[in-house]
Every structure is written in C-alpha cells, then in structure tokens.
C-alpha positions in Angstrom: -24.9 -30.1 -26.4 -26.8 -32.2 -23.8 -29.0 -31.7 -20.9 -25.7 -32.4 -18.8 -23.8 -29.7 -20.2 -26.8 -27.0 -20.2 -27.4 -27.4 -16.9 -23.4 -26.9 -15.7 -23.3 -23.3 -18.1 -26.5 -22.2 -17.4 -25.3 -22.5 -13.6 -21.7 -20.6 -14.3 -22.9 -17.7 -16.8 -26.1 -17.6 -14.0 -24.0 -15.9 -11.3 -21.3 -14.5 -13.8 -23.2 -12.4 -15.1 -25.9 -11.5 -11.9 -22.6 -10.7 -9.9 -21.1 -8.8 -12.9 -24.5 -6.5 -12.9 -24.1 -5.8 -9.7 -22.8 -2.9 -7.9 -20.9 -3.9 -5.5 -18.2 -6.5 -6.6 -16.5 -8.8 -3.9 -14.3 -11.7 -4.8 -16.6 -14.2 -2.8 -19.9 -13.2 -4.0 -18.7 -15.3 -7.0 -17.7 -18.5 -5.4 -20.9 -20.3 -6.4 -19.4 -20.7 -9.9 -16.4 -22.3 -9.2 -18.0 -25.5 -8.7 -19.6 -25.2 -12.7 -16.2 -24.2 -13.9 -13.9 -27.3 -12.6 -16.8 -29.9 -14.1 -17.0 -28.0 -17.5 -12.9 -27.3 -17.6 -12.3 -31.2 -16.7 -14.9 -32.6 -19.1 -12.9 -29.9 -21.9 -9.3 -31.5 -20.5 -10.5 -35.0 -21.0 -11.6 -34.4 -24.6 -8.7 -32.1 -25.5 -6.5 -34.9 -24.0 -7.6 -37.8 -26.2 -7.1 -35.0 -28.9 -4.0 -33.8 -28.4 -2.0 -37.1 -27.9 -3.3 -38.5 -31.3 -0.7 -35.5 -32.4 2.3 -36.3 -30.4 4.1 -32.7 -31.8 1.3 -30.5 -30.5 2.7 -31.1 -27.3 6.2 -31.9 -27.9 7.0 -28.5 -29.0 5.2 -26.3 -26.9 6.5 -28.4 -23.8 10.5 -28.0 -25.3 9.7 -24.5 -25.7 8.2 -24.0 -21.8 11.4 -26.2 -20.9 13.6 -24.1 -22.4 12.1 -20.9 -20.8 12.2 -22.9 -17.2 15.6 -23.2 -17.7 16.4 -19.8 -18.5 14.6 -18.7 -15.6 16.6 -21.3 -13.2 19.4 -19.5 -14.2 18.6 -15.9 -13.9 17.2 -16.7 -10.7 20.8 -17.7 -9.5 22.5 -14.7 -11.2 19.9 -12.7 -9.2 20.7 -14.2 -6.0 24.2 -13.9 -6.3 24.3 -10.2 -7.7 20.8 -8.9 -7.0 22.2 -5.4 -8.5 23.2 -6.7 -11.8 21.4 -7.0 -14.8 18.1 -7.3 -13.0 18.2 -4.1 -10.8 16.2 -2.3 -12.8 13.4 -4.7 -11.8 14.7 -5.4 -8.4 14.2 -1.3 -7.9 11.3 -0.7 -9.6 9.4 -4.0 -6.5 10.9 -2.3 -4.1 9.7 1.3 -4.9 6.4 -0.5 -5.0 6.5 -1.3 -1.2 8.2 -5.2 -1.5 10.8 -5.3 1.0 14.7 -6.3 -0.5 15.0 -8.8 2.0 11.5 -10.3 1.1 12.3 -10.1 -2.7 15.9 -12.1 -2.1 14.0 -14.6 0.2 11.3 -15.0 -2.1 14.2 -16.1 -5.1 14.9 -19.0 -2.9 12.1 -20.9 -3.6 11.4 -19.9 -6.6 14.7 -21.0 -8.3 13.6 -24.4 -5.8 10.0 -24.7 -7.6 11.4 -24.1 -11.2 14.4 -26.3 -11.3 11.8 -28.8 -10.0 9.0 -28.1 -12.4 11.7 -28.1 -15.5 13.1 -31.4 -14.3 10.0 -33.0 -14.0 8.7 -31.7 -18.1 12.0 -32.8 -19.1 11.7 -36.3 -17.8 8.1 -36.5 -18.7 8.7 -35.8 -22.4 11.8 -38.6 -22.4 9.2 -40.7 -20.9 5.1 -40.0 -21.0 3.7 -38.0 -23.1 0.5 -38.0 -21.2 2.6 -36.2 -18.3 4.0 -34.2 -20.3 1.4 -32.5 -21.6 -0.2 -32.5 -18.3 2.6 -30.4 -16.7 3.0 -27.9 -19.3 -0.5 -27.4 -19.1 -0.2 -27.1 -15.6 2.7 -24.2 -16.4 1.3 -22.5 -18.6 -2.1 -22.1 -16.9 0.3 -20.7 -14.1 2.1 -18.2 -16.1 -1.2 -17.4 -17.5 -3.0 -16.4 -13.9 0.2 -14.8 -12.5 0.4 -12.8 -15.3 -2.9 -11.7 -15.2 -3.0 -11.4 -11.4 0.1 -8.9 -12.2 -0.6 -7.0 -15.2 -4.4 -7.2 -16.0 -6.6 -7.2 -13.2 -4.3 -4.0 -11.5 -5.5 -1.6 -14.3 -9.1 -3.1 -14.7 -9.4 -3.0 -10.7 -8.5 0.7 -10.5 -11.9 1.1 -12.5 -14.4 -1.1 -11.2 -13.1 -1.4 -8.1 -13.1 0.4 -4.6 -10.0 -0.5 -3.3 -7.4 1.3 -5.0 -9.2 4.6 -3.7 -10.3 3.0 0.4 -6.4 2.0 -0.1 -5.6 5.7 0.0 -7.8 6.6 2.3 -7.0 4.2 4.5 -3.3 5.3 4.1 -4.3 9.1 5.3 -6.2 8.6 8.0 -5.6 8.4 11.7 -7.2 6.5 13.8 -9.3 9.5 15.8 -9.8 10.9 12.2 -13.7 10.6 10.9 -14.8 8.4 8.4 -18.5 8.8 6.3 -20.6 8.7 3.3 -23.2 11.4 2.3 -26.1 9.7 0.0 -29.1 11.8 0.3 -31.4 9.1 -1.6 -29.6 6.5 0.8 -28.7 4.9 -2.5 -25.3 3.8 -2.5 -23.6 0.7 -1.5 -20.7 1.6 1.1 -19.5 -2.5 1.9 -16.5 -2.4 -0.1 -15.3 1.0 1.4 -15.7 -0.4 4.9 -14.0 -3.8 3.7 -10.8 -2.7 1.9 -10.2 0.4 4.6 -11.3 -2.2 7.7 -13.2 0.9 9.0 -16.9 1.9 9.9 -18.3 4.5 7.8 -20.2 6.7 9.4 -23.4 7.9 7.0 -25.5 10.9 6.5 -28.6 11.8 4.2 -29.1 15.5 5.6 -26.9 18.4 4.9 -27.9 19.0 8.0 -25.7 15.9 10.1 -22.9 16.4 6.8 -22.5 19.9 7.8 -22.0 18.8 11.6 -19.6 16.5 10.6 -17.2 18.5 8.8 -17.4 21.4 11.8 -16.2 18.4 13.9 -12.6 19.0 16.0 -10.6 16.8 14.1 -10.2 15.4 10.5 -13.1 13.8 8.9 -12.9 12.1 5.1 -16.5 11.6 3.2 -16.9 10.1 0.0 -20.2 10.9 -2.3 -21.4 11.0 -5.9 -20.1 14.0 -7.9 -23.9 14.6 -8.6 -24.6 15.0 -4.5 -21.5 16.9 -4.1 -22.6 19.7 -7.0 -25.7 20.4 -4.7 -24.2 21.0 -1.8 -25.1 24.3 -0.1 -22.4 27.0 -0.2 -22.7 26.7 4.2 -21.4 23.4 3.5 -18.8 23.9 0.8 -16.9 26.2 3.1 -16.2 23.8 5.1 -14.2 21.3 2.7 -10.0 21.6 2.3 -10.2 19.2 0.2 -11.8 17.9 -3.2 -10.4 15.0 -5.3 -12.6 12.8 -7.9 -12.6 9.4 -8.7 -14.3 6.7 -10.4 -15.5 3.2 -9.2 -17.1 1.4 -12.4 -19.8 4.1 -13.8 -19.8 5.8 -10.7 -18.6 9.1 -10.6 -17.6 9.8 -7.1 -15.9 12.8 -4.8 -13.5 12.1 -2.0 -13.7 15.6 0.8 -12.3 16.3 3.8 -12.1 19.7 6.5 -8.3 19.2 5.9 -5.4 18.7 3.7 -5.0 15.4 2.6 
C-alpha cells in the first residue's frame, strides 16, 4: 500500500467511524467522505477493469444474465400497465397500503419500462460490440439494483433502530399544530436535533420537574420525549398527569414518548 493510498483510507474510515460514534446521526454529517470513496472506488475500477477483460467470460455471463432479467422486467412492466390488477396486485396493494398513491405508482411504470428497455438495449449492443462497455454498464446495473435494494429493504429495518425518524414520523403524524412539543433531560444531556429535524418542529425543553409539570397542566395537548431512566423518577405529582406512555428505542437509547392525552 502506498503513502497515496493511506492517506485517501485513513481520510474515509476517519469520519466513518467518528460519525458512526456519534449520537446523533444525520445523513450530511458524513459528506466529507464521499470525496475518499469515489478516488479509492475509481483507482479499484481501473485495476479490476484491466483484470476483468483479460477474462472475457467473467463479464460475458453475468452481463447475459442482467440482460436477461432487464428483459423480463420490460415486459412485466407492460403487463402491469396494461392490467395493474393482475398478477402483480398483490404488490401493487401492498405500495399503496404503504401510502404510494395508484395514480403515482401507474405513472411511475412509465418511465421505468422507458429506462429499462433502454439500459437492456444498450448491454445488449455493448456485448455484440465492446466488451469494455459492456462490463461498464452492467456494473453500472448492478451497482443500481444493489443501492435500491438496500435503500428498500435494509436501511428501513436498521433505521427503525438507530434512527429518530421513524418515532418524530409518528409524532409528527399526531400532533396539531397548537399541540405542545418538548424534551425533559434533567442532566441537559441529550441531543434533541434529529427530533426537531424529521418532525420540522421546535422542541420545547425542560430540566426541572418543576417547568415539566407546568407543561403537562397546560390547556391543550403536549407530547414529551425522555429517557426511560428520567421517566422512572418522576414524582407521583407528575405521573398523574400523563394519558399516555409508549417506549421506544433510538440506537442504545432507551427512550419514553408521554403526553396529557390519548395519542
């Protein structure tokens, strides 16, 4: 490894892992990297490159195979748009129970059948003709299926954990706007950004039980989040007041979510 190469990881595992210690986690805080990673992935592509086309059938029959799954795509994308409620509806029911409109999911088939009849034409031509392009687009595919998979089906579950929007999500869902909004952190402890971010509201913050109390006796409906451990020494005054009590977890966190109402 040389002194060019040390200095490029030392720069991206330098803020991976500071960001990754840290307690409140925010896609831009990690930016910084990105720079790092496209030197040390193009350096890797050039190598692999020279690699790869000395051994014409390492790409050859992964990009047949992507081909072939292009094309079967193409085509269920037309059977969907001609009979949305056919053999796809289980999926077409189960995107719209999830809040995607019908109309936005039939619009949305559009140009996807446009983008993958084009990007299956184009590896299809490119193994007849380069192999170079070839491999470059089905590299280029399959880094695509790759990330929309994982924007999809990994980073959902592992965001409900580490994350504070799936819980400011539902908060933000139940409240009104002349509804109240705070934190209680007696040691003034606890990093309250990403709440404020993902519900687009102030939080309004306490360290007495003297100004939580107040709060909950307030007209209308208030919300506060806190750490389990500040919520188990709560004065009985206090408990009283609270309708509502539902835990929840952001990374190691254990956290309560209270309110003078029903949720």
């Amino acid at each position: 490894m040389c002194i060019r190469d040390s200095f490029f990881l030392t720069w991206f595992f330098a803020v991976l892992i500071f960001f990754s210690l840290s307690d409140s986690k925010r896609t831009p805080y990690i930016m910084p990297l990105y720079p790092a990673a496209a030197v040390l992935t193009a350096w890797l592509v050039r190598a692999w490159i020279q690699d790869v086309l000395d051994g014409w059938y390492w790409v050859k029959v992964p990009a047949w195979i992507i081909s072939i799954s292009l094309a079967v795509s193409v085509v269920g994308c037309v059977i969907f748009l001609l009979n949305p409620w056919g053999i796809f509806s289980p999926l077409y029911l189960e995107a719209v129970e999830h809040g995607v409109g019908a109309d936005m999911i039939r619009t949305m088939a559009v140009p996807a059948l446009v983008l993958l009849g084009v990007c299956t034409a184009a590896l299809i031509v490119s193994l007849a003709r380069d192999r170079r392009r070839a491999w470059t687009v089905a590299l280029a595919l399959t880094l695509g299926v790759v990330m929309l998979y994982t924007q999809l089906k990994i980073l959902p579950p592992i965001d409900e954990y580490k994350s504070a929007k799936p819980i400011s999500e539902y908060i933000a869902a139940h409240l009104e706007d002349e509804d109240g909004f705070g934190g209680y952190s007696p040691d003034d402890d606890f990093i309250w950004y990403g709440y404020m971010f993902y519900t687009g509201r102030y939080i309004d913050l306490f360290n007495t039980p003297e100004d939580l109390a107040s709060y909950y006796q307030r007209d209308s409906r208030v919300v506060v989040i806190m750490r389990d451990r500040y919520f188990e020494e709560l004065p009985e005054d206090i408990l009283e007041e609270i309708e509502t009590v539902q835990p929840f977890q952001v990374g190691h966190k254990e956290m309560m979510l209270t309110s003078n109402e029903e949720l």
